[in-house]
mmCIF file of the C-alpha atoms, coordinates in Angstrom:
data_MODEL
# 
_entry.id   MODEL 
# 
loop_
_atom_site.group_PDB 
_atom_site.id 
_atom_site.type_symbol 
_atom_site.label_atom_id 
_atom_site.label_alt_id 
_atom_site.label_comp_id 
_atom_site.label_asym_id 
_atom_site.label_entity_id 
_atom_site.label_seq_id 
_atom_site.pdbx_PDB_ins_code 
_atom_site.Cartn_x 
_atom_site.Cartn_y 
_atom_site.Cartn_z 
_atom_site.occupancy 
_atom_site.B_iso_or_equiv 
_atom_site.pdbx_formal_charge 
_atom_site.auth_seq_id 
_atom_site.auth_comp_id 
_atom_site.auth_asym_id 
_atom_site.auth_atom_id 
_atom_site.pdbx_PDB_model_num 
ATOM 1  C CA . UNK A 1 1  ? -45.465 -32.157 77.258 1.00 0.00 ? 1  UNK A CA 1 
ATOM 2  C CA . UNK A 1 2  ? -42.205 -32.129 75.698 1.00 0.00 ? 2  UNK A CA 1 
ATOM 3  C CA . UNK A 1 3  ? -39.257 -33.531 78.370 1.00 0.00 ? 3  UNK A CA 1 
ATOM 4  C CA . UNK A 1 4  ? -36.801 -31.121 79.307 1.00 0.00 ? 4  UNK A CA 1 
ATOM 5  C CA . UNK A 1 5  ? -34.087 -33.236 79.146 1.00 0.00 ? 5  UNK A CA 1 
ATOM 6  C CA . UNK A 1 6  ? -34.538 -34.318 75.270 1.00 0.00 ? 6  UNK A CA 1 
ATOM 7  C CA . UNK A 1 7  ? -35.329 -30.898 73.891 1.00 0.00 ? 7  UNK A CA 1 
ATOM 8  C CA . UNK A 1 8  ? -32.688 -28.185 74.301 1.00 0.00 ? 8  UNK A CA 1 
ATOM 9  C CA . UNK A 1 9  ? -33.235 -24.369 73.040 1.00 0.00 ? 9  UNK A CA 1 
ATOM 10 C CA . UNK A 1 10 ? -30.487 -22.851 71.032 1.00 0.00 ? 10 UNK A CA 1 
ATOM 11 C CA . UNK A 1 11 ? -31.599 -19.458 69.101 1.00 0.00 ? 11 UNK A CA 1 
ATOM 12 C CA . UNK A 1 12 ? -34.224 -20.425 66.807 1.00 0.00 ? 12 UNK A CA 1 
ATOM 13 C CA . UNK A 1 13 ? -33.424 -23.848 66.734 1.00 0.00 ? 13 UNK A CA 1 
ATOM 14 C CA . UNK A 1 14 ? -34.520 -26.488 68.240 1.00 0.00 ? 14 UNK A CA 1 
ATOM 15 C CA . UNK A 1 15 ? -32.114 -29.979 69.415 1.00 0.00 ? 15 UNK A CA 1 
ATOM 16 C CA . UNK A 1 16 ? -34.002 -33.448 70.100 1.00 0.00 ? 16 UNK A CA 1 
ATOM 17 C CA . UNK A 1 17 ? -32.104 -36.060 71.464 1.00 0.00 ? 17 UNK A CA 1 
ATOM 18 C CA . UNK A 1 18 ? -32.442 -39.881 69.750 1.00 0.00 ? 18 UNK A CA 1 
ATOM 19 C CA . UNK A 1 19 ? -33.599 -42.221 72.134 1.00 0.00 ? 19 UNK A CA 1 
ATOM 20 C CA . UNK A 1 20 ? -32.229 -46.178 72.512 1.00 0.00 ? 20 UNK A CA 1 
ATOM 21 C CA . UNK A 1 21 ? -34.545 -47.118 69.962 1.00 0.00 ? 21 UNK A CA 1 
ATOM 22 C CA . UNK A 1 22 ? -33.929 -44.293 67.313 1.00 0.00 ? 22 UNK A CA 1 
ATOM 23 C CA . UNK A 1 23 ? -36.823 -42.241 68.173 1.00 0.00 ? 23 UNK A CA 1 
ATOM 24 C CA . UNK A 1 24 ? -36.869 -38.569 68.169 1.00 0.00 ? 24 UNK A CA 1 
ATOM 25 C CA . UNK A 1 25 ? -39.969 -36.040 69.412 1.00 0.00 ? 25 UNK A CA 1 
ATOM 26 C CA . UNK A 1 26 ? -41.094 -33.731 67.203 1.00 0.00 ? 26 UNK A CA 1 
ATOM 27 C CA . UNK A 1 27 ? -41.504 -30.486 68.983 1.00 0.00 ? 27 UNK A CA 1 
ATOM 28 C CA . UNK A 1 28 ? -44.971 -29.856 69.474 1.00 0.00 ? 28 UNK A CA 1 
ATOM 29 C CA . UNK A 1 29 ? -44.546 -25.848 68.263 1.00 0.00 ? 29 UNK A CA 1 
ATOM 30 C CA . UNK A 1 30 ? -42.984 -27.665 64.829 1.00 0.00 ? 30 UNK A CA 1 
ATOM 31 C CA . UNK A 1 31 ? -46.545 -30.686 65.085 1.00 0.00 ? 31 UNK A CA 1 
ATOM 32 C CA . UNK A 1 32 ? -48.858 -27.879 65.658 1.00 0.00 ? 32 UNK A CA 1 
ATOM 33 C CA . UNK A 1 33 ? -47.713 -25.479 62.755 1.00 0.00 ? 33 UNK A CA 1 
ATOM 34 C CA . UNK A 1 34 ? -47.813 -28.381 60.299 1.00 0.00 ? 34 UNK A CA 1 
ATOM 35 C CA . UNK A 1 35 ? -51.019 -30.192 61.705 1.00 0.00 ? 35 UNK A CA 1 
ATOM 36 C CA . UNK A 1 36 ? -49.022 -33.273 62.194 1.00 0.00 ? 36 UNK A CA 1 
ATOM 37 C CA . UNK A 1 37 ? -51.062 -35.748 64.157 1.00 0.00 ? 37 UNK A CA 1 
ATOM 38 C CA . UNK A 1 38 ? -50.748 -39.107 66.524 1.00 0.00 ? 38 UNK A CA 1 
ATOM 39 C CA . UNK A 1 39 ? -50.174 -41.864 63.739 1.00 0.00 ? 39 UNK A CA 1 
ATOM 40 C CA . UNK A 1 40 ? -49.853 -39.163 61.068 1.00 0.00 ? 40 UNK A CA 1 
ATOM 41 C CA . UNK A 1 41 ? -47.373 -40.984 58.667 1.00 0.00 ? 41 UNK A CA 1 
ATOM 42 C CA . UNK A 1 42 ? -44.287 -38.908 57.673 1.00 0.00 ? 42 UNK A CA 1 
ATOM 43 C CA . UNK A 1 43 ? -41.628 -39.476 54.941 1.00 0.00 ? 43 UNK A CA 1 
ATOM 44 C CA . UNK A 1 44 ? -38.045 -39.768 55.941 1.00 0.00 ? 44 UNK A CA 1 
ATOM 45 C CA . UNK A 1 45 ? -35.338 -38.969 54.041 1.00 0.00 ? 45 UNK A CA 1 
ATOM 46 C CA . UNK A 1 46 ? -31.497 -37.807 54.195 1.00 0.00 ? 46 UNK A CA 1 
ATOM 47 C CA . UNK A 1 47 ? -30.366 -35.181 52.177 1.00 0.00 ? 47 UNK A CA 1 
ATOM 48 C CA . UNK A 1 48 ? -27.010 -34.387 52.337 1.00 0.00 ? 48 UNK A CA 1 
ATOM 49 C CA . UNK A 1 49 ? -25.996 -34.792 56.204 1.00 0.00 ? 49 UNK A CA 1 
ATOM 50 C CA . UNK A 1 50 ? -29.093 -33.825 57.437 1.00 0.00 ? 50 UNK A CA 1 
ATOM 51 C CA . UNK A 1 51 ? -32.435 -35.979 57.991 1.00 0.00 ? 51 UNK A CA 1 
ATOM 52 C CA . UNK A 1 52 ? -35.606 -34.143 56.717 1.00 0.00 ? 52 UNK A CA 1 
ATOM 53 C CA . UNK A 1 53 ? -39.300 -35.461 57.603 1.00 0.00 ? 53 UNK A CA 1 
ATOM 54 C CA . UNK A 1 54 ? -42.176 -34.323 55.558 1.00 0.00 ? 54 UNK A CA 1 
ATOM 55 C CA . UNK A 1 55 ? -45.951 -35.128 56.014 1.00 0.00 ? 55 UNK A CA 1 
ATOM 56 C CA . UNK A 1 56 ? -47.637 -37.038 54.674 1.00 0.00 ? 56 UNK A CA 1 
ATOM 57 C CA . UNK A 1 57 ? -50.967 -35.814 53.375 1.00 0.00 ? 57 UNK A CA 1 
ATOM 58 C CA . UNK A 1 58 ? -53.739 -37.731 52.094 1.00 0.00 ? 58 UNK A CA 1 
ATOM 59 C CA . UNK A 1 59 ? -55.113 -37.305 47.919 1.00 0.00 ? 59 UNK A CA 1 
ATOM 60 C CA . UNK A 1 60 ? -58.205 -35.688 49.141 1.00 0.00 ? 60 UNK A CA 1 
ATOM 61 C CA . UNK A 1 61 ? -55.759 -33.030 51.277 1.00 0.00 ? 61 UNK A CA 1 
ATOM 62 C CA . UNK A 1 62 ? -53.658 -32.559 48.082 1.00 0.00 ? 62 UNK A CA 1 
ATOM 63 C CA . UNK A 1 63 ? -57.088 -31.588 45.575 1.00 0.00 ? 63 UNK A CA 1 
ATOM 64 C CA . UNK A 1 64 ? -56.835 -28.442 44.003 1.00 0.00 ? 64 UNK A CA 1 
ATOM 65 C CA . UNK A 1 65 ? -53.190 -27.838 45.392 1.00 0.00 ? 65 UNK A CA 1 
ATOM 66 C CA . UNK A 1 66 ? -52.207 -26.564 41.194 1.00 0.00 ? 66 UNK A CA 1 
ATOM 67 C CA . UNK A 1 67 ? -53.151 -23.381 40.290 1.00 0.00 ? 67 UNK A CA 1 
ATOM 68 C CA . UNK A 1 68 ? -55.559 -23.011 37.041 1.00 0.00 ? 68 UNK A CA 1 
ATOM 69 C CA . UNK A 1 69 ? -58.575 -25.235 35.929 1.00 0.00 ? 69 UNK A CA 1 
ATOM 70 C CA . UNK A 1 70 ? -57.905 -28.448 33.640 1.00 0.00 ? 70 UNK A CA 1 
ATOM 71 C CA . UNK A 1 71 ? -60.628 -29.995 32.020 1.00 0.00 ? 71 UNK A CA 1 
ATOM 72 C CA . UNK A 1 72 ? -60.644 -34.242 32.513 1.00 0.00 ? 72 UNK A CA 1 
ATOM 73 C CA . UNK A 1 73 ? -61.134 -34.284 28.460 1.00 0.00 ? 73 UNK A CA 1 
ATOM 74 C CA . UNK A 1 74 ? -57.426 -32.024 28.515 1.00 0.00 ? 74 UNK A CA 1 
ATOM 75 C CA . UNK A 1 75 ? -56.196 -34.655 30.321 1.00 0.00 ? 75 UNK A CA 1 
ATOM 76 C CA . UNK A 1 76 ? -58.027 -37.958 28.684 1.00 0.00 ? 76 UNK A CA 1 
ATOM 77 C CA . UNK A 1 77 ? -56.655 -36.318 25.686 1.00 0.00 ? 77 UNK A CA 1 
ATOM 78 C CA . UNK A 1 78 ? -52.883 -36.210 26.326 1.00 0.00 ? 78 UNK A CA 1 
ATOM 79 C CA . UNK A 1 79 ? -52.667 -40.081 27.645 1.00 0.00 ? 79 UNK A CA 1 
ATOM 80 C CA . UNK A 1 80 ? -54.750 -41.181 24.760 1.00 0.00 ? 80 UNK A CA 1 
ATOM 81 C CA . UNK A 1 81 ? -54.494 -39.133 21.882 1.00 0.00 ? 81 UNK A CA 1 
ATOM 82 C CA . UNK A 1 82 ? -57.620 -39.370 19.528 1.00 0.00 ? 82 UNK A CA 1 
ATOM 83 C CA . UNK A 1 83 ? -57.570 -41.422 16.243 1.00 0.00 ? 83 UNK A CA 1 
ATOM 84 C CA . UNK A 1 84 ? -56.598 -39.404 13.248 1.00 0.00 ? 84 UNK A CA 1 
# 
């Protein structure tokens, strides 16, 4: 349950507060539409003057994320071209 205190409404927005120790809460609407987890690592970066986090997702989460089939030999092919 998200403290009332840290986590203030305004429109569609939603304010966290930083705590002492620079930690913020996600909001657990924003964790449950993007399946982030307890321990769930996230990537932190500024951009601009905002902070953004993004997920982290595992390799095998990532498989088959590119649209259209390439074959391994496509692929063998263009780091190590054949002799001739």
């Amino acid at each position: 349950m998200i403290d009332s205190n840290i986590v203030k409404r305004q429109e569609n927005m939603t304010v966290v507060k930083v705590s002492p120790k620079y930690q913020v809460v996600i909001p657990q609407k924003i964790r449950e539409s993007l399946g982030i987890e307890p321990g769930q690592k996230v990537q932190a970066l500024q951009y601009m003057d905002r902070i953004e986090f993004i997920p982290v997702k595992p390799a095998k989460a990532m498989r088959g994320f590119l649209k259209g089939r390439v074959e391994r030999r496509q692929v063998r092919d263009r780091i190590q071209p054949s002799p001739g």
